[in-house]
BANUKOL-254225 format. One line per 5 residues: their letters; for each residue x, y, z of N, C-alpha, C. Coordinates in steps of 0.001 Angstrom, whole numbers, plus 500000, padded with zeros to 6 digits. Example, Ala and Ser with C-alpha at 12.3 -4.5 7.8 and 13.67 -1.06 7.14 Angstrom:
<sites>
AS) 513190:494310:507800:512300:495500:507800:513200:496700:507800 | 512850:497750:507080:513670:498940:507140:512900:500030:507870 $
</sites>
This chain:
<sites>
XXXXX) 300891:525105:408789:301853:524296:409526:301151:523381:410523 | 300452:523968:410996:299843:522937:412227:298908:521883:411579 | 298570:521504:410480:297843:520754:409770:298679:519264:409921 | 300051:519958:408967:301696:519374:408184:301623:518316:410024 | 301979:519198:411020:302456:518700:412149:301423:517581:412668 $
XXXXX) 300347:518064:412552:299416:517339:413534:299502:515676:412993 | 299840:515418:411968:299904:514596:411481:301122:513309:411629 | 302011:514209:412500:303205:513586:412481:302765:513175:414261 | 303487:511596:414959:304522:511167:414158:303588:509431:413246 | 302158:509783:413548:301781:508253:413297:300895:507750:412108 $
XXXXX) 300715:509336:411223:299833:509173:409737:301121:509311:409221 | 302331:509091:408683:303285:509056:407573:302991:507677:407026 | 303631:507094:406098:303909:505813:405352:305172:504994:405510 | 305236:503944:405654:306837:503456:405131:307944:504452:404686 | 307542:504048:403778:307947:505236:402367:308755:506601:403319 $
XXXXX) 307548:507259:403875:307385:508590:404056:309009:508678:405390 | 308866:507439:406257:309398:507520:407729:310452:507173:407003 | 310756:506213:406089:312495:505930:405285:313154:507238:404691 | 311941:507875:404356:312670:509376:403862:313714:510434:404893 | 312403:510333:406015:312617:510727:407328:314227:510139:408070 $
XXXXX) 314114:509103:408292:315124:508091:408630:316575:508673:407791 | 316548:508817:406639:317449:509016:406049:317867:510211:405687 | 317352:511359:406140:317279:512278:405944:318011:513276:407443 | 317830:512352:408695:318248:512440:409657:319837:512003:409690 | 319421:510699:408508:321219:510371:409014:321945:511308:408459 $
XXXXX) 321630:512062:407084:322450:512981:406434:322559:514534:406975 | 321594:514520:407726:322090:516076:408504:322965:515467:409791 | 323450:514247:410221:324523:513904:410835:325556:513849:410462 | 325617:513090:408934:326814:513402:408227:327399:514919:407961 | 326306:515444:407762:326681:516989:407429:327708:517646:408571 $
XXXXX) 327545:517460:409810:327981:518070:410686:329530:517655:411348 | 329552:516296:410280:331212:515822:410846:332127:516304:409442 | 331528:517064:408940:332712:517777:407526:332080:517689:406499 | 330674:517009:406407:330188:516335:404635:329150:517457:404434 | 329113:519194:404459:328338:519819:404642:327254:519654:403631 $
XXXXX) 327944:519400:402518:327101:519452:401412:326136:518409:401128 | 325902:517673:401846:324997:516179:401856:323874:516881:402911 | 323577:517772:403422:322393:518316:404181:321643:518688:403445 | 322064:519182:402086:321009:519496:401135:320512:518210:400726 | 321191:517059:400765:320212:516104:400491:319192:515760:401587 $
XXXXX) 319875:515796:402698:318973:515499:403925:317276:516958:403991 | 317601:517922:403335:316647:518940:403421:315893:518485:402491 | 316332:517630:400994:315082:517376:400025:314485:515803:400895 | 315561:515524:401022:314640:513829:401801:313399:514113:402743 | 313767:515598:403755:312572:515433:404624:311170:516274:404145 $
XXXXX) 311462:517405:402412:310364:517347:401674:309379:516633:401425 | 309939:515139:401564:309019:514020:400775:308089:513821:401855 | 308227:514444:402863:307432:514098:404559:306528:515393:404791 | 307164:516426:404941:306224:517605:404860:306772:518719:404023 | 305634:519236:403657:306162:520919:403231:307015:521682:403019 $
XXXXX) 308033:522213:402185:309202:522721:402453:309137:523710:403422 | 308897:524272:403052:308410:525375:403938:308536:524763:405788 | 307431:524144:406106:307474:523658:407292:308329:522840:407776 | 308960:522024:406458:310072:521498:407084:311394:521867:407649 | 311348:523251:407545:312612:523882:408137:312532:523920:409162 $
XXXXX) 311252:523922:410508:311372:523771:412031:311256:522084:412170 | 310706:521010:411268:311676:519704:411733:312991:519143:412133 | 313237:520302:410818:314724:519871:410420:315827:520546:411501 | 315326:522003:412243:315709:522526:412582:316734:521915:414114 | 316182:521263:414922:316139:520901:416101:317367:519453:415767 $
XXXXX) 317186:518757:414657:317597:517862:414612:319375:518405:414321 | 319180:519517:413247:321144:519782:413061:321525:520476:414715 | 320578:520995:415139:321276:521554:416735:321461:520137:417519 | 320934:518986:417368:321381:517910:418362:322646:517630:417379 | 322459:517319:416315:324311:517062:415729:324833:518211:415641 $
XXXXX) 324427:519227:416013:325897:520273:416462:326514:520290:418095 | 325742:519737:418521:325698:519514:419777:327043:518343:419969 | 327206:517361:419431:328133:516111:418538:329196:516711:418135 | 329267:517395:417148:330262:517984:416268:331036:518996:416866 | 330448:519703:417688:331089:520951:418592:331877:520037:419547 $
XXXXX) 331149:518831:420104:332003:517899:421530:333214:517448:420613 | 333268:517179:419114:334413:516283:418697:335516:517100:418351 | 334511:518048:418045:335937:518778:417163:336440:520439:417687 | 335805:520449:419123:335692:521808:419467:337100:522224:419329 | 338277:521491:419721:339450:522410:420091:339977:522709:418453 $
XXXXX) 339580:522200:417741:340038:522670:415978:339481:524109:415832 | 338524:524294:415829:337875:525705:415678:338910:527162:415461 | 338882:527652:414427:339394:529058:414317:338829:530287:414610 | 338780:530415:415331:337990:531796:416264:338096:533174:415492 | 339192:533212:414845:339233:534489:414139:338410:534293:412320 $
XXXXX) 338271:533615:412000:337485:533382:410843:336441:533201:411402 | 335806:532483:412356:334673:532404:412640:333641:534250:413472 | 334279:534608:414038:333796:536276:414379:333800:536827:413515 | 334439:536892:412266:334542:537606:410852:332877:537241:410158 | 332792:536196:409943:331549:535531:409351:330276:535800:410127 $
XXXXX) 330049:535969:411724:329198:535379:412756:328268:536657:412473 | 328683:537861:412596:327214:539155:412858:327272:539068:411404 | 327964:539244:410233:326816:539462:409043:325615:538114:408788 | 325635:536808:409380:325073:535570:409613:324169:536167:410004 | 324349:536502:411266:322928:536984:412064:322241:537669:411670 $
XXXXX) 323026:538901:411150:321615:540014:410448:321144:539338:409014 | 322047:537937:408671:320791:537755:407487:319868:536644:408150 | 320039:536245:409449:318992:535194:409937:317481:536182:410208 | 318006:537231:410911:316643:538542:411099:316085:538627:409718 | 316861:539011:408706:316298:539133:407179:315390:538280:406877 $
XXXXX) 316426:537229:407137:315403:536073:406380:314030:535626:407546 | 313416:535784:408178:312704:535910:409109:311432:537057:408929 | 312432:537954:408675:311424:539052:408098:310280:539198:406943 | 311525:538246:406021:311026:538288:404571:310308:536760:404872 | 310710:535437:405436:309898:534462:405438:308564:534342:404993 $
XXXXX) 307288:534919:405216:306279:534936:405463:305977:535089:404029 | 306740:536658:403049:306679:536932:402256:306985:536194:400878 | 308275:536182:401246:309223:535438:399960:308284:533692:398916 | 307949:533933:397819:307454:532502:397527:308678:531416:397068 | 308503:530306:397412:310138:529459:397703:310178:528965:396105 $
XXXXX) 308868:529485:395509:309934:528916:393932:310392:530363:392971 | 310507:531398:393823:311170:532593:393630:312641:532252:394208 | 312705:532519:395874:313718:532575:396043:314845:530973:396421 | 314307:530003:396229:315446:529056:396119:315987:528593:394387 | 315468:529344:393749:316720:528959:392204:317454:530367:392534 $
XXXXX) 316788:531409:392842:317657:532432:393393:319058:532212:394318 | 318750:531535:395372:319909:530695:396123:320685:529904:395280 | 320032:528844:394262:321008:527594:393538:322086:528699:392730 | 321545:529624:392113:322394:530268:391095:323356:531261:391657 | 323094:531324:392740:324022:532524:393795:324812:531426:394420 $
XXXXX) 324934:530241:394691:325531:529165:395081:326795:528765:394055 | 325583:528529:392987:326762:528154:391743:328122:528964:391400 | 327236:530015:391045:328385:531272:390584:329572:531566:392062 | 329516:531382:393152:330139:531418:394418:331279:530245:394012 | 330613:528858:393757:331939:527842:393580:332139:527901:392402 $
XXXXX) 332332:528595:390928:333166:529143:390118:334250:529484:390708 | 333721:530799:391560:335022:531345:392351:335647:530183:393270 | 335351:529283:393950:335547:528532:395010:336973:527905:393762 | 336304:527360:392836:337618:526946:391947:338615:527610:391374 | 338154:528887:391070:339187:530098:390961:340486:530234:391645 $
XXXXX) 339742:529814:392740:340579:530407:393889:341577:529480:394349 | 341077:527829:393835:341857:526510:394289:343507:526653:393151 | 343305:527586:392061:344307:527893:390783:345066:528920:391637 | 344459:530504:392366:345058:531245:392740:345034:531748:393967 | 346503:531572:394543:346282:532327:396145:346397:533149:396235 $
XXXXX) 346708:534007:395546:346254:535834:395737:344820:535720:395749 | 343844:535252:394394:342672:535627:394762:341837:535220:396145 | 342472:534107:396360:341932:533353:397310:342298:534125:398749 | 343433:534843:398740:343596:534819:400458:342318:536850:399680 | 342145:537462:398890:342023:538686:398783:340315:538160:399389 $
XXXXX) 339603:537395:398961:338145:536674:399267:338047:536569:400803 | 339126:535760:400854:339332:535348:402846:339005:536523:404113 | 339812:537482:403135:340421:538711:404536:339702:539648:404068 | 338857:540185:402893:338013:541135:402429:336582:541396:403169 | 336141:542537:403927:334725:542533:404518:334076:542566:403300 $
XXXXX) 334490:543600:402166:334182:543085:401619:332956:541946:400253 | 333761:540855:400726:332458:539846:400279:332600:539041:401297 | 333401:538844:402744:332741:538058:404078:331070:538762:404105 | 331470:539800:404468:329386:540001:404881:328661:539673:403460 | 328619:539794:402475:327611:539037:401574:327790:537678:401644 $
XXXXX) 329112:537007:401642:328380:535675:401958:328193:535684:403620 | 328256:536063:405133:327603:536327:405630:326375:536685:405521 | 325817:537637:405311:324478:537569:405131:323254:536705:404749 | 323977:535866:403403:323926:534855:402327:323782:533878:403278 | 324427:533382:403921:324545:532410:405030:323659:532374:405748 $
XXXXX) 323403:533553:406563:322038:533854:407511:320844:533968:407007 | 320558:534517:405950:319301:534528:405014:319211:532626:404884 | 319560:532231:404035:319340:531267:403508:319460:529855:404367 | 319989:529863:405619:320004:528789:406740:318671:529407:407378 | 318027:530913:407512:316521:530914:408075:316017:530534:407006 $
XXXXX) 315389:530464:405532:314778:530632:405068:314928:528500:404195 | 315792:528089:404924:315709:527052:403806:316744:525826:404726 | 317380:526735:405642:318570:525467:406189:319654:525271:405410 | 319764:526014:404100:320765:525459:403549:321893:526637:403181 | 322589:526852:404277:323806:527852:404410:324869:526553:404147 $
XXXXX) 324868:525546:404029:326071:524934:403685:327186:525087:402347 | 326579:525037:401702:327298:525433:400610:328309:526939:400616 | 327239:527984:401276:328060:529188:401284:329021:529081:402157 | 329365:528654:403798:329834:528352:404143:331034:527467:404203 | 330641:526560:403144:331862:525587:402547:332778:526465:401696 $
XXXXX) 332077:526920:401214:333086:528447:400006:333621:529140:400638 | 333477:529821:401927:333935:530822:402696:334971:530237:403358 | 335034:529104:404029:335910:528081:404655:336892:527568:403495 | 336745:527440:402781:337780:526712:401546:338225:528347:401410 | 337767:529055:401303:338790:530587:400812:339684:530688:401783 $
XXXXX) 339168:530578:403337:340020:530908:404385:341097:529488:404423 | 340943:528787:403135:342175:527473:403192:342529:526887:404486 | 341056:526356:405202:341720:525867:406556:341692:524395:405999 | 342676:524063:407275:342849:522239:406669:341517:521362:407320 | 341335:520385:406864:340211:520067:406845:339353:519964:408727 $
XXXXX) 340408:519625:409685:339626:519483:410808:339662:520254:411158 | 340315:521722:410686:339723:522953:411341:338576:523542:410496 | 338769:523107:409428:337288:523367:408653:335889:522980:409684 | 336183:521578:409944:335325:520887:410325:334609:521156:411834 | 335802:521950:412863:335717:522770:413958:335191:524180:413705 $
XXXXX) 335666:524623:412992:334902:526480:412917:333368:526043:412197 | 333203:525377:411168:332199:525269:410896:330630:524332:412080 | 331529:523883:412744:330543:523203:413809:330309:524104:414388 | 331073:524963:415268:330854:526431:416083:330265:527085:415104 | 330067:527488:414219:329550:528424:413465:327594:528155:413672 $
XXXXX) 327474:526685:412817:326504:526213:412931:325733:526207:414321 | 325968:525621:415042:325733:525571:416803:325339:526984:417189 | 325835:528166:416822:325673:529259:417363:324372:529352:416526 | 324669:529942:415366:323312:530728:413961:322539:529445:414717 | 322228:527956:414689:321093:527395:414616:320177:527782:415904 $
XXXXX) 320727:528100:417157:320412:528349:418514:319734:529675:418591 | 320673:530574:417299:319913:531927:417292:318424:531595:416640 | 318421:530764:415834:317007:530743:415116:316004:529776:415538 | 316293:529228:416666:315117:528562:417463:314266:529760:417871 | 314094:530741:418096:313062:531756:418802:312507:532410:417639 $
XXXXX) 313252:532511:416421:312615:532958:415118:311665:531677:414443 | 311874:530942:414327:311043:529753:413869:310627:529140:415003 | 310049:529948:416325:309389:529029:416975:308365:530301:416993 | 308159:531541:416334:307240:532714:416609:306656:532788:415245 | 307280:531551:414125:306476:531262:412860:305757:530039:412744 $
XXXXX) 305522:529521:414213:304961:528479:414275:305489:527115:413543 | 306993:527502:413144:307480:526043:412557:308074:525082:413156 | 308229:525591:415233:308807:524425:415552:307359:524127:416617 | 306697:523101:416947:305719:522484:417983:306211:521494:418464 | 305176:520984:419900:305409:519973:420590:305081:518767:419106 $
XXXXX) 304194:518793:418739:304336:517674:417711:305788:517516:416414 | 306412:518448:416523:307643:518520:415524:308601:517912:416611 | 308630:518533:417222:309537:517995:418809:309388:516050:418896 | 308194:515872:419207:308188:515203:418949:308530:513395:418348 | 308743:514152:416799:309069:513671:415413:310682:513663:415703 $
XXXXX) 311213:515125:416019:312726:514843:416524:313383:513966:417454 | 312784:513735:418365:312776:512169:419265:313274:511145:418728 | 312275:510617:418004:312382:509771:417118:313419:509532:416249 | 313412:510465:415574:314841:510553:414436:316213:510676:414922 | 315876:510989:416539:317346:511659:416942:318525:510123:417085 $
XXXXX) 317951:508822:417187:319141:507797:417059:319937:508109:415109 | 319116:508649:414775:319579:508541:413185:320644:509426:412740 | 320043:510642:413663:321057:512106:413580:322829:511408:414035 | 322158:510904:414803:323829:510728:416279:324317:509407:415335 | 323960:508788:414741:324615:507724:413622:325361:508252:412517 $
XXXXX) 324355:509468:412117:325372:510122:410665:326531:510983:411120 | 326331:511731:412541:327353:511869:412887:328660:511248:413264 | 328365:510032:414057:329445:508574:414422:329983:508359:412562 | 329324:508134:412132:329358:507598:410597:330881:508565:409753 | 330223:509705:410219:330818:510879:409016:332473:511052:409852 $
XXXXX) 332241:511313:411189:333939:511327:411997:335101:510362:411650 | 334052:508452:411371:334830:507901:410468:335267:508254:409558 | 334298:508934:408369:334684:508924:407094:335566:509669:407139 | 335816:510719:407669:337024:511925:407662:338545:511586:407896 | 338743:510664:408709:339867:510008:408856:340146:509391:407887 $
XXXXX) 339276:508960:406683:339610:508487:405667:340121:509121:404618 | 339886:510385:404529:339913:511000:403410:340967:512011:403348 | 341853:512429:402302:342842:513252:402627:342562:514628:402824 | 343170:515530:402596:342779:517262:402434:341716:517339:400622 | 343021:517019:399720:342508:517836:398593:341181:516388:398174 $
XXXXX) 341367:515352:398644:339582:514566:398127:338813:515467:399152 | 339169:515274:400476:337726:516375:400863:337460:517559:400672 | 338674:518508:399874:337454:519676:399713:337379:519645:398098 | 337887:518874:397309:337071:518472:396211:335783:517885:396250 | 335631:517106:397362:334010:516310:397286:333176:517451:398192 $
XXXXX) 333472:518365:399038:332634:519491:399534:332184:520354:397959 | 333168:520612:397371:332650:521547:396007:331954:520181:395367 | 331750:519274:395216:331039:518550:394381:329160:518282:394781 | 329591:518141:395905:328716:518089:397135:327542:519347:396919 | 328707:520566:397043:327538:521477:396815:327131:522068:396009 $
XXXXX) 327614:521684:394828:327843:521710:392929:326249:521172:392743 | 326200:519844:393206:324966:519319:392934:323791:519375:393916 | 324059:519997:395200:323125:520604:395808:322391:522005:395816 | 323384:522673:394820:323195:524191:394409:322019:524206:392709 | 322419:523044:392018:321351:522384:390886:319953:521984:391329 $
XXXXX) 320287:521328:392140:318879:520635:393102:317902:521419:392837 | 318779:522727:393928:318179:524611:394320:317027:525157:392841 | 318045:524746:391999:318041:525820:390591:316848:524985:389801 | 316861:524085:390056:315890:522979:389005:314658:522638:389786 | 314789:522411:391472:313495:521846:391651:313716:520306:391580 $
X) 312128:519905:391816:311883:518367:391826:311326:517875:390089 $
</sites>
C-alpha cells in the first residue's frame, strides 16, 4: 500500500485522474438513491490503484457524501429497519477485517457477484409477491445474513450496495425513505470502518490527501443525483436500483 499511495496525488496520468474524477462523481451519485452506480465508481478508481488499496481511497470519499445525504434526507430515515440491519453489519465489518489480510480478491469477489445475483432473483420474487416479500423484511432470519453480507463486503470491497438495495426494496420503503435509512445506514458502518482500515494501512496522509482533491467531484454527484430523484417515479427507481446492481453484481462475477 504505501508504494500504491506514495505515488498519489502527482505520478497518475490524464487518463488515470479522469478515472479518478469520475469515479468520485459516482460514489456521489450513489449516496442520493443511485446505490448501484458505486460499483461503478469502485471499478473506475481500480484503474488508479490496486483494488485492494483502493478501498481506503475510496473510503473517506463515500463518508464526505454521507455526510450530504444524511443533511438532505435525514428526516426520511426509518429507524426501525435500520437497527434491525445495523449490529449484524457490524459484526460482518469485524469479519471482514479479520479475514482481509487473508482472503485472495479473485476468490472472494465472484463469491460476492453470485451471492448478489441470486439475492435479486429474490429481490424480483418478491416485486410478484407480498407475502414473500414482507416474510424477507421482518425475518432475523435472513436480515442478519444479509447483514452480515453487508458488513463483510462494504470492509472487504465497499460494495454493500447492492445487498442493501435488496434489503430496502424487501422492507418496500418508498423511495425517499429508501434514500434516508440507507444514508444513515451508510454514515454509521462507513465511520465504524475508518479505525479498521486505518490499522491496515489503507487509509494515509497521502490517500487523504488524494481525497481533497476529488472531494469537489463527490459533492457534485451528490447535487447531481438529489436532482435526478425528483425525476424519477417509485417503480423506475427501484427497477433501475435492481438493474444497477444486476450489472454491478456481473462486474463482481466476471472481473475485468
Amino acid at each position: 500500500m504505501r508504494e500504491s499511495c506514495e505515488r498519489m496525488p502527482t505520478d497518475i496520468t490524464a487518463f488515470q485522474w479522469t478515472c479518478a474524477g469520475l469515479s468520485a462523481l459516482c460514489i456521489g451519485l450513489s449516496k442520493a438513491g443511485f446505490g448501484g452506480i458505486a460499483i461503478a465508481g469502485i471499478l473506475l478508481m481500480t484503474q488508479v490503484i490496486p483494488p485492494r488499496e483502493s478501498t481506503g481511497v475510496i473510503l473517506p470519499m463515500l463518508i464526505l457524501a454521507d455526510v450530504f445525504a444524511v443533511h438532505a434526507f435525514r428526516k426520511f430515515a426509518v429507524w426501525r429497519v435500520l437497527l434491525k440491519i445495523l449490529p449484524p453489519a457490524v459484526a460482518g465489518v469485524a469479519l471482514g477485517w479479520f479475514f482481509m489480510p487473508e482472503i485472495p480478491a479473485e476468490v472472494f469477489t465472484p463469491l460476492i457477484g453470485w451471492m448478489l445475483i441470486s439475492l435479486l432473483v429474490l429481490t424480483v420474487l418478491q416485486k410478484c409477491s407480498r407475502r414473500l416479500q414482507g416474510v424477507v423484511a421482518e425475518h432475523a432470519v435472513v436480515t442478519w445474513p444479509l447483514g452480515l453480507l453487508a458488513g463483510i463486503s462494504t470492509m472487504l470491497a465497499n460494495a454493500a450496495g447492492a445487498v442493501m438495495t435488496i434489503y430496502l426494496l424487501a422492507c418496500r420503503l418508498p423511495k425517499y425513505e429508501f434514500v434516508g435509512t440507507a444514508a444513515w445506514f451508510f454514515f454509521l458502518i462507513n465511520i465504524i470502518k475508518v479505525p479498521f482500515s486505518t490499522s491496515l494501512g489503507l487509509i494515509t496522509r497521502e490517500t487523504l490527501l488524494f481525497n481533497l482533491i476529488l472531494a469537489p467531484a463527490v459533492v457534485a454527484g451528490v447535487t447531481l443525483g438529489r436532482i435526478l430523484l425528483t425525476k424519477i417515479n417509485q417503480q423506475v427507481f427501484e427497477w433501475l436500483l435492481i438493474v444497477l446492481s444486476l450489472l454491478g453484481s456481473l462486474r463482481l462475477v466476471f472481473g475485468s
